[in-house]
C-alpha positions in Angstrom: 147.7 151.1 -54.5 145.8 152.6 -51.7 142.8 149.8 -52.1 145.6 146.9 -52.3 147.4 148.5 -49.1 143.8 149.0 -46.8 143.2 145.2 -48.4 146.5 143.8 -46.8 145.5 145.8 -43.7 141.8 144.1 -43.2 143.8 140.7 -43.8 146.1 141.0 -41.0 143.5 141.9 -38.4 141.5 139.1 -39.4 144.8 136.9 -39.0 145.5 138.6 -35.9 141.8 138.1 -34.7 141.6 134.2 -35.4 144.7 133.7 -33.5 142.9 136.1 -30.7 140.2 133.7 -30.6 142.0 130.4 -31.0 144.2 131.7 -27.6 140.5 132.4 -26.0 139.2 129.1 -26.7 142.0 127.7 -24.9 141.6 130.0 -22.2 138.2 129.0 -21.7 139.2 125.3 -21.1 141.2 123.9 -18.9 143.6 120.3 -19.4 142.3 117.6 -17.5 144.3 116.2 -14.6 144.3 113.0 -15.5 144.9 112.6 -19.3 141.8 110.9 -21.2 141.3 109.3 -25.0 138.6 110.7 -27.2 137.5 107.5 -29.2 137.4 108.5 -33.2 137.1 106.1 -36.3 137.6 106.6 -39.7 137.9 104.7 -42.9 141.2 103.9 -44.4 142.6 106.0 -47.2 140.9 108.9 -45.4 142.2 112.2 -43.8 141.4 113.3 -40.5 142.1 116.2 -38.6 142.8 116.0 -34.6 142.7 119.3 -32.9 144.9 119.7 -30.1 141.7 121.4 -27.6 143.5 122.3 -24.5 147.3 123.5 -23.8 148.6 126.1 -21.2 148.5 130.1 -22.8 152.5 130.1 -22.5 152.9 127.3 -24.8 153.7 128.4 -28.5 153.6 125.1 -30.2 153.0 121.5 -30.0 154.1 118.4 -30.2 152.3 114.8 -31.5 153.2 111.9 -30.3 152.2 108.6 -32.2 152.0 105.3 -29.4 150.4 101.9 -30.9 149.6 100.5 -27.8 149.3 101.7 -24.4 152.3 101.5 -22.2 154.5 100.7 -25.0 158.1 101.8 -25.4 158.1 103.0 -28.7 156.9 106.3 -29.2 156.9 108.0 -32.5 157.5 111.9 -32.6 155.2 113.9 -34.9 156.7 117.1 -35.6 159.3 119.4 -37.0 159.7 121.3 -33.1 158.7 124.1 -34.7 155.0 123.3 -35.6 155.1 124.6 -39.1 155.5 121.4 -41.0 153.7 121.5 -44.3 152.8 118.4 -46.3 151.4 118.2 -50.0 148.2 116.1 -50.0 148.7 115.3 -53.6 152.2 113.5 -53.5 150.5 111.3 -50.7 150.8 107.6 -51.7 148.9 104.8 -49.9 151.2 102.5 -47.8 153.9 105.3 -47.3 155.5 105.9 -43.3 153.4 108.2 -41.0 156.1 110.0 -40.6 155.7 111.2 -44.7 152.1 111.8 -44.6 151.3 114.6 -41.8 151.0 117.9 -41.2 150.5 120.6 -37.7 148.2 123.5 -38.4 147.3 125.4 -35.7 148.2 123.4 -33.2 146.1 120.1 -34.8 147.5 117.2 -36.5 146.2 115.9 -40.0 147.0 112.7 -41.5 146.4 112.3 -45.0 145.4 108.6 -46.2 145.3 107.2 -42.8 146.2 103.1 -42.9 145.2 100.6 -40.8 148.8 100.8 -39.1 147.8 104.3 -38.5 145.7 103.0 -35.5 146.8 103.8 -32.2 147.3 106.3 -29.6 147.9 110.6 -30.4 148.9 112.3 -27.7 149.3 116.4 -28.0 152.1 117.7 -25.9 155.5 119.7 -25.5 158.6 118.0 -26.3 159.8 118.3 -23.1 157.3 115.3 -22.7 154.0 117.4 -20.7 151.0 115.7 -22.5 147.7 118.0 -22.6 145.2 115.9 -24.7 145.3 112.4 -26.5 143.0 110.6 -28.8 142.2 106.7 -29.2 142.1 106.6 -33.3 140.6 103.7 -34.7 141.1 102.7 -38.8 139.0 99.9 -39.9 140.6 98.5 -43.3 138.6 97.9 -46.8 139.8 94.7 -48.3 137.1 93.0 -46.5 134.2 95.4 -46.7 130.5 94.0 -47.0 128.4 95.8 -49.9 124.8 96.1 -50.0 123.1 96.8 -53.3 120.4 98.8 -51.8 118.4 98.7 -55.4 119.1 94.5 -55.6 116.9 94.1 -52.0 120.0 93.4 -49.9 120.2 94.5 -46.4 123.0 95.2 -44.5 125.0 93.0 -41.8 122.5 92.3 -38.7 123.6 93.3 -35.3 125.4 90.9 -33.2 124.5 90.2 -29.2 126.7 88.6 -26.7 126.1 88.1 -23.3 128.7 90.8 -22.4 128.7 92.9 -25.3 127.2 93.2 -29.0 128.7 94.1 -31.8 126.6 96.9 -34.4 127.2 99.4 -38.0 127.1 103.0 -37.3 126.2 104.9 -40.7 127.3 107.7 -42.0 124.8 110.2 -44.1 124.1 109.8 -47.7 126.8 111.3 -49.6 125.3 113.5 -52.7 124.5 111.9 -56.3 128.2 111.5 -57.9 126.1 112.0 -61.3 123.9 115.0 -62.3 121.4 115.0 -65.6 121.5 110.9 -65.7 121.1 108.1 -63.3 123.6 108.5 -60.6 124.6 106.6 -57.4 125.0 107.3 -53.8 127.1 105.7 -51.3 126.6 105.5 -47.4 129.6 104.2 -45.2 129.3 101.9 -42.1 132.1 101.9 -39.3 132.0 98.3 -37.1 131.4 99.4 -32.7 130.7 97.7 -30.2 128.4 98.1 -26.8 129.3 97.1 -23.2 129.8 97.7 -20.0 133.2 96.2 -19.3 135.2 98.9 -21.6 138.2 100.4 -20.0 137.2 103.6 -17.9 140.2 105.9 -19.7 139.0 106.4 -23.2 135.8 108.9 -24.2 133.2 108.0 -26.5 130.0 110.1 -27.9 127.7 107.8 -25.7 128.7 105.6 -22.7 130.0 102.1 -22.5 130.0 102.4 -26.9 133.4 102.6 -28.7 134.6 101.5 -32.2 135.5 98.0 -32.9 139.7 98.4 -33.2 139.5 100.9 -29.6 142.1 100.2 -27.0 139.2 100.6 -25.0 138.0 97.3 -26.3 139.4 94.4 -23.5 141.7 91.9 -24.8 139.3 88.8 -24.4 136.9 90.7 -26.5 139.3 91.5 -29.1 139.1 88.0 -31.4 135.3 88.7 -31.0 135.4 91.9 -33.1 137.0 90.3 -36.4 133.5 88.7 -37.2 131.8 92.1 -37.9 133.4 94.3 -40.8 132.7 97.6 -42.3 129.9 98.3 -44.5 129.3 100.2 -47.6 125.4 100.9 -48.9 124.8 102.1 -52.3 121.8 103.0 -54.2 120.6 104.9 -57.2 119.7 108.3 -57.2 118.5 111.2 -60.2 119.5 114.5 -59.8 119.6 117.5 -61.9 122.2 119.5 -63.4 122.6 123.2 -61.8 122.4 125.8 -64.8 124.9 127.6 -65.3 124.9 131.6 -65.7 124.6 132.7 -69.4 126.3 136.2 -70.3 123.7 137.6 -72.3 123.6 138.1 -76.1 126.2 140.8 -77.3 127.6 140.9 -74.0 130.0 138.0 -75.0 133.8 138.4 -75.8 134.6 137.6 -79.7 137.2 135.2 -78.6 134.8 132.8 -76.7 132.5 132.9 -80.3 135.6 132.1 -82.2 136.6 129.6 -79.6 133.4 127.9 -79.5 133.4 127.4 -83.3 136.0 124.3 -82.6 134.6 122.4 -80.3 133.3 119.0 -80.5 129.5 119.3 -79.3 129.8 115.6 -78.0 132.9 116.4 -75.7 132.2 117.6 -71.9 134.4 120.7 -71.5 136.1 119.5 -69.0 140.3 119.8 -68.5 141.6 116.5 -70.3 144.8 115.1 -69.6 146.4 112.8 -72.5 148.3 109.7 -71.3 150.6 107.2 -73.8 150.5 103.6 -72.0 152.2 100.5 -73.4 149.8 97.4 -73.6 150.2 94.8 -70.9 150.6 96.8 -68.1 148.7 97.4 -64.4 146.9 101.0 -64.6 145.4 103.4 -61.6 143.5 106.5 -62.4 142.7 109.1 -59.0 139.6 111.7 -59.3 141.6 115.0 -59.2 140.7 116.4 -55.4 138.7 113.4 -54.4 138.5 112.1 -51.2 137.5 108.6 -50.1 134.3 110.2 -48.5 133.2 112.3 -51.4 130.7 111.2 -54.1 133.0 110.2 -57.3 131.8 108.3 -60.6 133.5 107.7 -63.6 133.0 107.4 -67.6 133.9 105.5 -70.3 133.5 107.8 -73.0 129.6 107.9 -73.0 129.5 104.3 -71.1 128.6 104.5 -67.7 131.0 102.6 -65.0 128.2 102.2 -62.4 129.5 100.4 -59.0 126.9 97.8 -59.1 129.0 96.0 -61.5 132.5 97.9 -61.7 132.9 98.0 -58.1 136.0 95.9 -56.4 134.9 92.1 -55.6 131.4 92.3 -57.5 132.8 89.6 -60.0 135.6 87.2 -59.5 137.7 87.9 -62.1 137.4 92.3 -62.6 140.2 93.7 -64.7 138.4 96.9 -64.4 136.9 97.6 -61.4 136.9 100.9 -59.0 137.9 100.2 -55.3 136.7 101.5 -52.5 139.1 105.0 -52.1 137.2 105.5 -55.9 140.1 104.7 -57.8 139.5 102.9 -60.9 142.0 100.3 -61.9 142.8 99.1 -65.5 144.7 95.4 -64.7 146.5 93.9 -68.0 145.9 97.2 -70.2 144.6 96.0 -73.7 143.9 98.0 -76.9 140.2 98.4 -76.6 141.2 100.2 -73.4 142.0 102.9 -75.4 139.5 106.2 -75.2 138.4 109.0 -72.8 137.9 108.5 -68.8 135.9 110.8 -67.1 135.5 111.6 -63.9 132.9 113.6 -61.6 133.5 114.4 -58.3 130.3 115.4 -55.7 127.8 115.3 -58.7 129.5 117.5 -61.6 132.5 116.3 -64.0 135.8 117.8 -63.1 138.4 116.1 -65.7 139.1 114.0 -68.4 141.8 111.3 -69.2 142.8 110.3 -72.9 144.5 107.0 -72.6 146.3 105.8 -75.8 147.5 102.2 -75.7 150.7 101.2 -77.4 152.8 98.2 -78.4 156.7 97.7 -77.1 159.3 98.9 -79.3 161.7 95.3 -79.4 165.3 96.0 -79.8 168.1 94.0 -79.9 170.5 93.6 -76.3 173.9 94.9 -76.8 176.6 93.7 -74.8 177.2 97.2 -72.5 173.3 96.9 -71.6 173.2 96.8 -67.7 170.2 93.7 -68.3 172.8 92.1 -70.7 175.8 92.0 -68.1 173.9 91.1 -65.5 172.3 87.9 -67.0 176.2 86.8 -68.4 177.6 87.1 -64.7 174.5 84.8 -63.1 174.8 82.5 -66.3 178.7 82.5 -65.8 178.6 82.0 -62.3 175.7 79.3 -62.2 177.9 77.5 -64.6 181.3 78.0 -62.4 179.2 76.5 -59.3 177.6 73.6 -61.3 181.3 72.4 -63.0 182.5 72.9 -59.3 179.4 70.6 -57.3 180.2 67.9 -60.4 184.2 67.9 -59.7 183.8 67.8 -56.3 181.2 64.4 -56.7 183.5 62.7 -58.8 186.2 63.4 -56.5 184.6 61.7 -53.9 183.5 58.5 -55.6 187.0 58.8 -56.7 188.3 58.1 -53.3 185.5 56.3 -51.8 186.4 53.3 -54.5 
């Protein structure tokens, strides 16, 4: 008891501490006059994180504001007024409102699985309407992203030059093997910006007169330019081994891990394994549990490999298992031969394991109270009503017309 109690003690000074220096971080800088746009692009399906850097020391919590376009009338309102909204990153689904998929943390916003409609203008404020900082957010979409086989001797896109601006890939680093002990692969992503001197003075970028392709910043004549560079996505093959881990020595081990170990299947990869029942026929998505777009994530077919080089989205065209670009892999049409055990690594080490059992429909016979069955007797009923009525009504008139 006295240990838990000095525990709780140490762990609300070093609450009370961050909060001390998150206050003298704002004290240390001061909110422009004129309010400016920090320039920021990310892929979409990804989360960012925009920190609010500059407020006044009397102001206890924050408001986001969401604009599209600059000088628009419609302003979205990101916040609870309370600042303590809390959002579950793993009920997120793609294509859902902004409004369902964000969350204030100390004063910063995050977005979780940002969408190209995400793109626009954050402004951090009070809702009394003062705005302290704003940001110029910029999601390029994947349904058009260029691949480069690194290992087949392609090379990405080459850089395009105008006479008033050119158009160029900024690369991220190498993400880490997604496989360890056998041939892996690594993926690098590429974010479309663009270079000139005629960008519009209010929005900040890392180096002058450069901002991403989808920037406010960009000027309108230049905009229909932009479409003809897209992202990119490098990916090569890479070996890496496994990291060993830590034995307890002999004796030292419990009885029940001995007994326990007697069961297993030496072929298996102890990983958790969830079991899924499918019928046959229909469209299938499997997620990495805790993956994100940027991190390094393979998958298994039992002991088959699903390497990117030929499962990945738009390699063939016809793929009715493929893995898109957010590292999801999709079963289209699910068949029998479907059936077995998905695995998945995530950063270089397998984290789970999916048994997926195909099955055939169960046909029954339609009863007479089934909502299906009523429904398709009214629409037959009433087609027939409007039909008898169209074919009355035509005899009718030839009627009268002789």
């Amino acid at each position: 008891l006295p240990g838990a109690t000095v525990l709780l003690c140490l762990i609300d000074v070093l609450h009370a501490f961050a909060i001390e220096e998150k206050g003298d971080v704002f004290k240390g800088m001061a909110c422009p006059a004129f309010l400016m746009f920090d320039n920021v692009a990310y892929l979409a399906d990804m989360t960012f994180e925009l920190p609010c850097n500059c407020k006044p020391e009397e102001v206890s919590s924050v408001v986001w504001y969401f604009q599209k376009n600059m000088g628009s009338h419609k302003t979205t309102v990101l916040t609870d007024f309370s600042g303590t909204l809390v959002v579950d990153s793993g009920h997120i689904h793609a294509g859902s409102d902004v409004l369902k998929r964000f969350s204030i943390r100390m004063f910063s916003l995050i977005v979780f699985r940002a969408q190209v409609t995400d793109s626009g203008h954050y402004l951090c404020g009070t809702k009394k309407g003062d705005f302290f900082y704003g940001y110029d957010v910029d999601v390029q979409p994947t349904e058009h992203i260029t691949v480069a086989f690194v290992d087949r001797g392609q090379h990405i896109q080459d850089d395009y030059t105008g006479k008033l601006f050119g158009l160029f890939t900024t690369f991220w680093d190498w993400t880490r093997c997604d496989r360890c002990g056998v041939r892996g692969e690594q993926r690098r992503i590429g974010l479309c910006y663009i270079h000139s001197a005629r960008l519009h003075p209010r929005y900040r970028a890392a180096l002058p007169n450069i901002t991403s392709c989808g920037s406010n910043a960009v000027p309108i004549r230049f905009q229909r330019h932009r479409r003809i560079r897209r992202p990119e996505v490098a990916i090569r093959s890479c070996l890496t081994p496994c990291l060993k881990e830590e034995v307890p020595e002999e004796g030292v081990q419990a009885i029940s891990n001995v007994i326990s170990k007697l069961g297993e299947k030496p072929w298996l990869p102890r990983v958790p394994t969830q079991f899924h029942k499918q019928p046959i026929g229909i469209d299938l998505i499997i997620a990495c549990p805790g993956a994100r777009p940027e991190h390094a994530v393979a998958w298994d077919k039992d002991s088959v490999r699903l390497y990117r080089s030929r499962y990945l989205i738009g390699v063939n065209k016809s793929m009715r298992v493929f893995i898109d670009h957010g590292s999801h892999l999709h079963i289209q049409r699910v068949k029998v031969n479907d059936a077995g055990t998905y695995f998945c690594w995530r950063e270089g080490k397998m984290v789970a394991g999916f048994r997926l059992s195909v099955v055939y429909h169960r046909r029954r016979r339609r009863k007479l109270n089934d909502p299906e069955m009523m429904y398709a007797v009214k629409t037959i009923g009433m087609s027939y009503i409007v039909i008898s009525i169209i074919f009355i009504v035509i005899h009718v008139c030839r009627c009268c017309w002789r």
